[in-house]
LOTIVEX-614747 format. One record per residue (C-alpha): residue number from 1; x negated, y negated, z negated. Coordinates in Angstrom, 1 decimal, m for minus. Each point is the difference from the previous one (the first is absolute). Example, Ala and Ser with C-alpha at 12.3 -4.5 7.8 and 13.67 -1.06 7.14 Angstrom:
[1,[m12.3,4.5,m7.8]]
[2,[m1.4,m3.4,0.7]]
This chain:
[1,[31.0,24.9,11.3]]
[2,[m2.2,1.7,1.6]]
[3,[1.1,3.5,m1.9]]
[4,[3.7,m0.5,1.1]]
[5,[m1.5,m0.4,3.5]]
[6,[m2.0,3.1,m0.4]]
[7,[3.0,1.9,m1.1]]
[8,[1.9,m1.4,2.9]]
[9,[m2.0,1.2,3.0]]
[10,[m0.5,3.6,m2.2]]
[11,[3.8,m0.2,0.3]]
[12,[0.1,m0.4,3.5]]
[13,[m2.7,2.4,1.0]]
[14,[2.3,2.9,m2.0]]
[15,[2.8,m1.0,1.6]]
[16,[m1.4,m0.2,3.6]]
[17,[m1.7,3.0,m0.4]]
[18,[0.9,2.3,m2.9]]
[19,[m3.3,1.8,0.1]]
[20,[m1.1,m2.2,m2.6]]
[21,[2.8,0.3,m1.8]]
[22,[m1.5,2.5,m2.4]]
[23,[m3.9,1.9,m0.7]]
[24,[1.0,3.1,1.0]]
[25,[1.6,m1.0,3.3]]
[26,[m3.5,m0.9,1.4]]
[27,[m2.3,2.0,m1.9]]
[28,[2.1,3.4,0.4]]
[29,[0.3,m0.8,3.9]]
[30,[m3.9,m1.0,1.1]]
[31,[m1.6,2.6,m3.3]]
[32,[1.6,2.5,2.4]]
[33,[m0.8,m1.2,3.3]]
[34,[m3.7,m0.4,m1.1]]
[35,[0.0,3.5,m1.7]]
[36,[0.9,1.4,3.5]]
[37,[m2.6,m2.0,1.7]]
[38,[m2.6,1.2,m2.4]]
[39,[0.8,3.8,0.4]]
[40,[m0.4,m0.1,3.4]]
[41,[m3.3,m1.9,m0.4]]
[42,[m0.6,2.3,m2.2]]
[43,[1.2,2.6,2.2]]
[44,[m1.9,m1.4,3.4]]
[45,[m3.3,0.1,m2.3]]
[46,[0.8,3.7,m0.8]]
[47,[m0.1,0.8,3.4]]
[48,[m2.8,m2.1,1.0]]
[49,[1.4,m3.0,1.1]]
[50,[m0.8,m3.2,m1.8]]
[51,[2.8,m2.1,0.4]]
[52,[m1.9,m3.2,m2.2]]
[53,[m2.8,m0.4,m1.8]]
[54,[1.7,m0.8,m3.2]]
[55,[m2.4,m1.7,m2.8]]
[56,[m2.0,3.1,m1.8]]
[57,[0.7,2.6,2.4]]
[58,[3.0,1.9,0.8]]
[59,[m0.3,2.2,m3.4]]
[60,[m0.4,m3.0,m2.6]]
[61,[3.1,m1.8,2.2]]
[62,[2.2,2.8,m0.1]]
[63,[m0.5,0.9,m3.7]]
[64,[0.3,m4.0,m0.6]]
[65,[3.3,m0.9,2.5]]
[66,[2.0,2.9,m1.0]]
[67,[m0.2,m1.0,m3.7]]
[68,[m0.5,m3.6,m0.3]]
[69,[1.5,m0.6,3.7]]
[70,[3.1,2.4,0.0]]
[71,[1.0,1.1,m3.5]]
[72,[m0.7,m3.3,m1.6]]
[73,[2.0,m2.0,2.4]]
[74,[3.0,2.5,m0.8]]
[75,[m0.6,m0.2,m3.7]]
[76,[0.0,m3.6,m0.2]]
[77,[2.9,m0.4,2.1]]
[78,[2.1,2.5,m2.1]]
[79,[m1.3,m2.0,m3.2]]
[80,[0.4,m3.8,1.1]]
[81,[3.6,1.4,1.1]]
[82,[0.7,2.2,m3.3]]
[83,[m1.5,m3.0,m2.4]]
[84,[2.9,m2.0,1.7]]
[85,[2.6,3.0,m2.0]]
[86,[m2.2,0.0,m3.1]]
[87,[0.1,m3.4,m0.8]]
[88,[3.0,m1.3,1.6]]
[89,[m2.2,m3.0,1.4]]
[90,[m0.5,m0.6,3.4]]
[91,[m3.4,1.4,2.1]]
[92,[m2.1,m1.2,2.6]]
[93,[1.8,m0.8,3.1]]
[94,[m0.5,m2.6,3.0]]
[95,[m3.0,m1.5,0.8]]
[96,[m1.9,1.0,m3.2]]
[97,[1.0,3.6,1.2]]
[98,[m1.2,m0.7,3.5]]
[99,[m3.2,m1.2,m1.6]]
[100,[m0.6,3.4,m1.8]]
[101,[0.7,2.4,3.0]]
[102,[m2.6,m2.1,1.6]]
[103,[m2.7,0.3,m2.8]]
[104,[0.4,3.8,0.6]]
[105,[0.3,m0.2,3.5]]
[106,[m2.9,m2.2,1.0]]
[107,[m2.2,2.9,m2.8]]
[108,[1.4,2.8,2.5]]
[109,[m1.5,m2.2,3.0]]
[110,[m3.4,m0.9,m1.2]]
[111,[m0.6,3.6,m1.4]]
[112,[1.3,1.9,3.3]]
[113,[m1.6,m2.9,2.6]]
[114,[m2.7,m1.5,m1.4]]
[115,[m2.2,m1.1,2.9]]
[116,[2.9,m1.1,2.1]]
[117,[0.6,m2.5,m2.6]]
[118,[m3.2,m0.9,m0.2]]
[119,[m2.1,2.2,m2.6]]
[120,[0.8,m1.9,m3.2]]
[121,[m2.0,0.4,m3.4]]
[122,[0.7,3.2,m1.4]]
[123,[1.0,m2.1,m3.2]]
[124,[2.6,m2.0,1.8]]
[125,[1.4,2.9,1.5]]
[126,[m0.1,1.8,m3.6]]
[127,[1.6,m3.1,m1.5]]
[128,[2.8,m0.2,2.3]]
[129,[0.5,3.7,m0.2]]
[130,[0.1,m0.4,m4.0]]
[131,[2.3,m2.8,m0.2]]
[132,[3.2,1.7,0.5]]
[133,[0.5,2.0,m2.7]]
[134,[m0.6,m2.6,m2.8]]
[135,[2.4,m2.3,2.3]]
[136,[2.6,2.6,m1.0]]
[137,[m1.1,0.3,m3.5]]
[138,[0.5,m3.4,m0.5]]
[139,[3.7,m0.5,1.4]]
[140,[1.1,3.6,m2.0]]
[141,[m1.8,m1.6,m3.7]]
[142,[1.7,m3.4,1.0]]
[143,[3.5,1.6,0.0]]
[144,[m0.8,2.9,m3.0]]
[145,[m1.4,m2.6,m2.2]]
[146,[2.7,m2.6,0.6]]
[147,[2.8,1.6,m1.4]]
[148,[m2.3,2.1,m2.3]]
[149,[0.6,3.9,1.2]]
[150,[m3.6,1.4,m1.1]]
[151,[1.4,3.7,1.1]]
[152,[m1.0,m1.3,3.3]]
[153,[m3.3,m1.1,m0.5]]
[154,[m1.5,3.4,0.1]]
[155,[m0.5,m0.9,3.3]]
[156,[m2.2,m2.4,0.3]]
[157,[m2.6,1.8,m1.6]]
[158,[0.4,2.4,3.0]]
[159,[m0.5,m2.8,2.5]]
[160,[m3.1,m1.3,m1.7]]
[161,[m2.0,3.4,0.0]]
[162,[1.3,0.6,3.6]]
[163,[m1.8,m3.4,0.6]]
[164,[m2.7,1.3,m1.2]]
[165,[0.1,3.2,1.8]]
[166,[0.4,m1.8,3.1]]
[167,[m3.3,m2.2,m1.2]]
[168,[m1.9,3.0,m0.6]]
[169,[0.6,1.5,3.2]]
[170,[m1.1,m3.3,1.8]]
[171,[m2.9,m0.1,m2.1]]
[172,[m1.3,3.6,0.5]]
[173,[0.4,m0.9,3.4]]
[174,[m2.3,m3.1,0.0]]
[175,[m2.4,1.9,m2.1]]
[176,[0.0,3.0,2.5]]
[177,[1.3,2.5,m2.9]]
[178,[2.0,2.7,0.5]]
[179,[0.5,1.0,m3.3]]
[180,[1.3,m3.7,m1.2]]
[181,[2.6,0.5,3.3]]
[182,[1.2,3.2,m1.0]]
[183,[0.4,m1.1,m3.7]]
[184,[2.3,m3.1,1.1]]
[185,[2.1,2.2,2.0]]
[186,[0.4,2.5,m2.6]]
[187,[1.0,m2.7,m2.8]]
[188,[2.5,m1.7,2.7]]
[189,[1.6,3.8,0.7]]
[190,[0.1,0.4,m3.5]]
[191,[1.5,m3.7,m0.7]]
[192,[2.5,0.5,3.0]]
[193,[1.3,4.2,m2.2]]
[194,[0.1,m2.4,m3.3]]
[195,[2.5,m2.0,1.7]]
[196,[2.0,3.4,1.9]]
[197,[0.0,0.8,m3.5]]
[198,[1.6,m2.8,m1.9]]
[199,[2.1,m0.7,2.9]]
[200,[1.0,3.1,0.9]]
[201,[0.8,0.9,m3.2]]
[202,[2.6,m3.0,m0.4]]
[203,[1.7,0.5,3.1]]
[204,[m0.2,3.6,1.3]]
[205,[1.9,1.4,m3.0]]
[206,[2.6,m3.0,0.2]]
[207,[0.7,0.1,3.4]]
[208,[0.6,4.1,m0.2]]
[209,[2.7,m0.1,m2.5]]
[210,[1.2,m3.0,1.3]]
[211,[0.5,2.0,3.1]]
[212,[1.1,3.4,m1.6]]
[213,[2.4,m1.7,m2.4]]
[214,[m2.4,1.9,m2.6]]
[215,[m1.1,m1.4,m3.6]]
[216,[m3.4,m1.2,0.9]]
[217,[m2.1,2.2,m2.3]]
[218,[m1.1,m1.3,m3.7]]
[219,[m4.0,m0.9,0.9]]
[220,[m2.3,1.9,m2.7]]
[221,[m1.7,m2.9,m1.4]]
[222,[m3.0,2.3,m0.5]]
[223,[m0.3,1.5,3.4]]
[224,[0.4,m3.4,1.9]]
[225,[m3.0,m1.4,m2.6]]
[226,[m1.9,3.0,1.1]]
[227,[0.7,0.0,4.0]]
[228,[m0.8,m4.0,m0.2]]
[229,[m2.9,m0.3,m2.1]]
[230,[m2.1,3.2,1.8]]
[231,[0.4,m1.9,2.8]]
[232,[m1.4,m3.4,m1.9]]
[233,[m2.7,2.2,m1.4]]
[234,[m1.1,0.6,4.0]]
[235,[0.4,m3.4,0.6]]
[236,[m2.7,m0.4,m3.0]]
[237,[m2.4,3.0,1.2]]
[238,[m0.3,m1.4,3.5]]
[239,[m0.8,m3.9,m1.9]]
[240,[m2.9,2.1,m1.9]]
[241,[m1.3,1.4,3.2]]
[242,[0.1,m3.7,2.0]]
[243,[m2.2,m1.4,m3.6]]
[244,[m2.3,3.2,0.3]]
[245,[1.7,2.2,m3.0]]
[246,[1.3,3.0,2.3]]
[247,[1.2,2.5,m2.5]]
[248,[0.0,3.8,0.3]]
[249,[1.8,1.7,2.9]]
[250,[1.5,2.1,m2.4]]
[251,[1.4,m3.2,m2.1]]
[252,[1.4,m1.3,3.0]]
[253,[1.4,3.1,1.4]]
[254,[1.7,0.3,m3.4]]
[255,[1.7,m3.0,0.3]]
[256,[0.8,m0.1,3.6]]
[257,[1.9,3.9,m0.1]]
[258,[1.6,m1.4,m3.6]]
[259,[1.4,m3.2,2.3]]
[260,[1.4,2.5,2.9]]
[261,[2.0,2.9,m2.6]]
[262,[1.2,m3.1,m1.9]]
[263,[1.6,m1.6,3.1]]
[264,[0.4,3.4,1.5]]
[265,[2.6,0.6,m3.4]]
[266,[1.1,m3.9,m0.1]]
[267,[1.1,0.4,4.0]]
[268,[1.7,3.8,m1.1]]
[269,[2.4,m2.1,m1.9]]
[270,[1.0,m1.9,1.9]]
[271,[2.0,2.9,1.8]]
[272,[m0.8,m0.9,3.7]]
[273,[0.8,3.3,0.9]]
[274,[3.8,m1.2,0.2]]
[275,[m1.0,m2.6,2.7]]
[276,[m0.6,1.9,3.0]]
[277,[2.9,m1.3,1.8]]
[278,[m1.8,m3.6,m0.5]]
[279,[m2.7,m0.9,1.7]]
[280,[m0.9,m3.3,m1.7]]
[281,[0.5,1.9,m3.1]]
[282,[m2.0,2.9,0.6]]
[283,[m2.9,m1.9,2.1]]
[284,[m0.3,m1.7,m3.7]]
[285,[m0.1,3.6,m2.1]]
[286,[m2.5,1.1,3.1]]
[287,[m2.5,m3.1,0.1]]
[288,[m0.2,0.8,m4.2]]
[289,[m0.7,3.4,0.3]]
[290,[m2.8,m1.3,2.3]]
[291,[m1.3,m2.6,m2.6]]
[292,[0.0,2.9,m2.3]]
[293,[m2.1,2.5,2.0]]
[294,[m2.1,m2.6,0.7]]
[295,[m1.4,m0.3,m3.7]]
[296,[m0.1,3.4,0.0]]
[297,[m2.4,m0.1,3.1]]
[298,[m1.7,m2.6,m1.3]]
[299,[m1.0,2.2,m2.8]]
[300,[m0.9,3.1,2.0]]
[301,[m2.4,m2.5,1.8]]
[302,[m1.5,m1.0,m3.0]]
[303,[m1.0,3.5,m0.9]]
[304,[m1.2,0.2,3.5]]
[305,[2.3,2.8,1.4]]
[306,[1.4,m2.3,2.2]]
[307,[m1.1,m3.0,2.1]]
[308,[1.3,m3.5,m1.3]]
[309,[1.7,m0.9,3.1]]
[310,[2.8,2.5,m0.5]]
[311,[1.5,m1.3,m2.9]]
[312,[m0.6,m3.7,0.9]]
[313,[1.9,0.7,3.0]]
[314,[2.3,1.7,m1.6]]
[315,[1.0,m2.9,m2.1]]
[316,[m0.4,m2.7,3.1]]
[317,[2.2,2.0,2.5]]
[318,[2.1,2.4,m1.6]]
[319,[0.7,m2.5,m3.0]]
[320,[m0.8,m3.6,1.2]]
[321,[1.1,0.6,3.6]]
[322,[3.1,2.1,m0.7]]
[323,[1.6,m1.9,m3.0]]
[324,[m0.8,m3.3,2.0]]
[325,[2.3,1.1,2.7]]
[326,[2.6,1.1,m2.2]]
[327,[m0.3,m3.7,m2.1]]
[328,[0.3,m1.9,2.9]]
[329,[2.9,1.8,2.1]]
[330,[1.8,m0.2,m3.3]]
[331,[m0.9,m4.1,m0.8]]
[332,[0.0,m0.8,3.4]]
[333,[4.0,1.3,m0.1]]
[334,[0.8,m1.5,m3.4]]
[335,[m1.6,m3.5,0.3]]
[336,[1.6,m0.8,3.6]]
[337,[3.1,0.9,m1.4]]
[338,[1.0,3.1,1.5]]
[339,[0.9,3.6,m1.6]]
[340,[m2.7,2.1,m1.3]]
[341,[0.0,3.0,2.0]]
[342,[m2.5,2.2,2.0]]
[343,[0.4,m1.3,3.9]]
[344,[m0.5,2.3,3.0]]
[345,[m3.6,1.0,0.1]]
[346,[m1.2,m1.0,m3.7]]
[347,[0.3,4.0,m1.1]]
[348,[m2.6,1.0,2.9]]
[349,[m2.2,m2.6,m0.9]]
[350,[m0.6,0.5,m3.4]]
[351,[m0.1,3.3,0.6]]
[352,[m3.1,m0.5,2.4]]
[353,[m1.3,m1.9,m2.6]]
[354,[0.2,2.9,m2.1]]
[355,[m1.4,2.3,2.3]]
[356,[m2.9,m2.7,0.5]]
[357,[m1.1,0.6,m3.1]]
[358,[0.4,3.2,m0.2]]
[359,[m2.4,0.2,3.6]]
[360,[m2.6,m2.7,m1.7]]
[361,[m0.3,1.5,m3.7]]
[362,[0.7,3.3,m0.5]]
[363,[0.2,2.1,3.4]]
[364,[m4.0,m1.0,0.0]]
[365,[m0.3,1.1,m3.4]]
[366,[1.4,3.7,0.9]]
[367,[m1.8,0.0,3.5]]
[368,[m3.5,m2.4,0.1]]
[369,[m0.4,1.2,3.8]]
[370,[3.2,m2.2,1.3]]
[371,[m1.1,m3.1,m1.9]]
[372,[0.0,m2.0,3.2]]
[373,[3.1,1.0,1.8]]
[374,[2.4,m0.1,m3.6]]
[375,[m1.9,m3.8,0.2]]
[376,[1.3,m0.3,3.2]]
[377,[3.4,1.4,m0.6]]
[378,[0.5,m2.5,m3.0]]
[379,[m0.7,m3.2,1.9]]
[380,[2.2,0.7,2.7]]
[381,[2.7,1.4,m2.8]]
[382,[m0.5,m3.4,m1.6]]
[383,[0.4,m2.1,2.7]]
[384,[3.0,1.4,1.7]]
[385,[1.5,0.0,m4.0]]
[386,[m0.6,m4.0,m0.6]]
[387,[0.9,m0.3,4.3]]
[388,[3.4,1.2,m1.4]]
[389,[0.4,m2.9,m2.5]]
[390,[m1.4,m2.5,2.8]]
[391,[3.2,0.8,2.1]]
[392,[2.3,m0.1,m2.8]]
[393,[m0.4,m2.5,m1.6]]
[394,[m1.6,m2.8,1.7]]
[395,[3.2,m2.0,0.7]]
[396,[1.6,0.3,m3.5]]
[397,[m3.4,m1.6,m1.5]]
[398,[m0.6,m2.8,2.5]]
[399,[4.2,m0.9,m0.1]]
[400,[2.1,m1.5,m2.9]]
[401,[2.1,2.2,m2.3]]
[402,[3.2,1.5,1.2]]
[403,[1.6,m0.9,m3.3]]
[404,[m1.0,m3.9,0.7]]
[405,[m2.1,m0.3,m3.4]]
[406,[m3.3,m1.3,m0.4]]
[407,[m3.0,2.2,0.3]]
């Protein structure tokens, strides 16, 4: 009984406000919303204005909120929404939902306004902040396991290990080390590329041919082990360094430029050259090429030619930020039941998001002396990109289909 009355008022939340209809209706919508409030935090602090004294300082919150604030609030939306397709079983909607987004939400607040909410524990904030992400975990293994699809589970490993990248970065924190912070950010950078990788690699060459009326091209079952497990072997470098077994910078630079040619010649097939007149296509083929050079910075930085930040930021603007707008213009379209097509304005925003990357990661690679204004540049480049997606699609998430269907 009290189930069926559970299901009811779920029911009748969706159907007074369809916002809760489906995950990626409310994470897509406030993941974005927060992203822009955090860049221009970010960018106040920049400029010497300190709009909040998050918890940890502006530097820890901005490296923290723009991984496990932003991108995984999009990420878990696109999966709770994509399991749905997978399984063929129903996700998270209603109250249940509602109760998620507020488990995130209520993280975002204690970690951005800590002593107007009265300075709680740092292990209550931590706990609340950690919570989300096995919340998600849970609903997507419920579903895989239920009707047995183990391809799928490959993600839950990923959701553990960013757990306990976000843990480590709360924990370097509380212990005051920097070099604990900077290793839970690098293993949630390279956690968040393993899953540009898979997915991107499922859906980038699908959607192109789909697109060009084009064979989609045979995968080389050699070349996609390669370009995946590099990326693993990373993965498995950075858990050395976090357990005190850092390897050789020469190891790691070895397999970091070995994961950027391999997805450098994966992407090459994948002919994105013949997408130019598509701008969700090509934002896809452009956010790769960015995951990519990103390994292949990583690896310069290993060898120390190059600082650390450039490739890392390669991979969380010009990857992360870049094929997250072209994701979610294209689900937002598809899952409200309207066409799939670039609307007015989506072209010029990804292709600020482009040039945001290309001001954050490798203009200051070229030219060291304009570090500060290409910083600049990319923030504002960012925010007027995702202010583009604010405009557009705001009403299609928050109202029902236009083909009257569920979701």
């Amino acid at each position: 009984m009290a189930t069926e009355r559970s299901l009811s008022l779920s029911i009748r939340l969706t159907q007074v406000m369809p916002l809760w209809r489906l995950a990626f209706r409310p994470l897509f919508l406030f993941g974005v919303l927060f992203s822009l409030l955090a860049m221009l935090a970010w960018g106040g602090f920049w400029h010497g204005t300190l709009l909040i004294e998050p918890v940890g300082g502006m530097l820890w919150w901005h490296q923290h909120e723009m991984l496990f604030g932003f991108v995984a609030a999009i990420v878990s939306g696109f999966l709770l929404t994509a399991v749905q397709n997978w399984t063929g079983q129903p996700s998270i909607k209603g109250w249940p939902l509602l109760g998620l987004v507020a488990v995130w939400l209520v993280g975002r607040l204690l970690l951005a306004f800590p002593d107007a909410l009265g300075s709680p524990a740092p292990w209550l904030i931590a706990l609340v902040d950690l919570a989300f992400l096995p919340l998600v975990a849970l609903v997507m293994a419920r579903l895989v396991i239920r009707v047995k699809q183990w391809r799928n589970l490959i993600f839950l490993p990923v959701l553990s290990l960013l757990v306990i990248a976000n843990a480590l970065m709360h924990w370097g924190l509380n212990r005051a080390d920097g070099e604990l912070v900077r290793q839970g950010a690098y293993l949630a950078v390279l956690l968040f590329g393993m899953l540009m990788v898979i997915l991107g690699g499922r859906v980038i060459p699908f959607f192109t041919s789909l697109r060009l009326k084009r064979q989609k091209p045979a995968p080389l079952p050699a070349l996609e082990r390669l370009a995946i497990s590099s990326v693993a072997a990373l993965i498995g470098i950075e858990l050395l360094a976090v357990v005190g077994l850092a390897l050789p910078g020469v190891v790691v630079a070895v397999v970091a430029l070995t994961a950027g040619v391999a997805n450098f010649w994966r992407l090459a097939r994948w002919e994105g050259w013949r997408t130019w007149g598509e701008p969700l296509l090509w934002g896809l083929h452009g956010s790769y090429g960015f995951v990519a050079l990103g390994f292949i910075l990583f690896g310069f930085a290993a060898l120390g030619l190059l600082p650390a930040s450039l490739g890392i930021h390669a991979l969380t603007v010009g990857g992360m930020g870049t094929m997250i707008l072209a994701m979610i213009s294209r689900v937002s379209l598809g899952h409200t039941g309207r066409p799939i097509e670039t609307l007015p304005g989506i072209g010029l925003a990804l292709g600020l998001m482009l040039a945001a990357a290309v001001s954050r990661a490798l203009i200051p690679a070229l030219l060291p002396q304009v570090t500060h204004w290409m910083l600049s540049l990319s923030i504002l480049l960012w925010c007027l990109a995702y202010a583009v997606f604010v405009m557009l699609y705001t009403k299609p998430l928050l109202t029902a289909r236009v083909d009257g269907k569920d979701g």
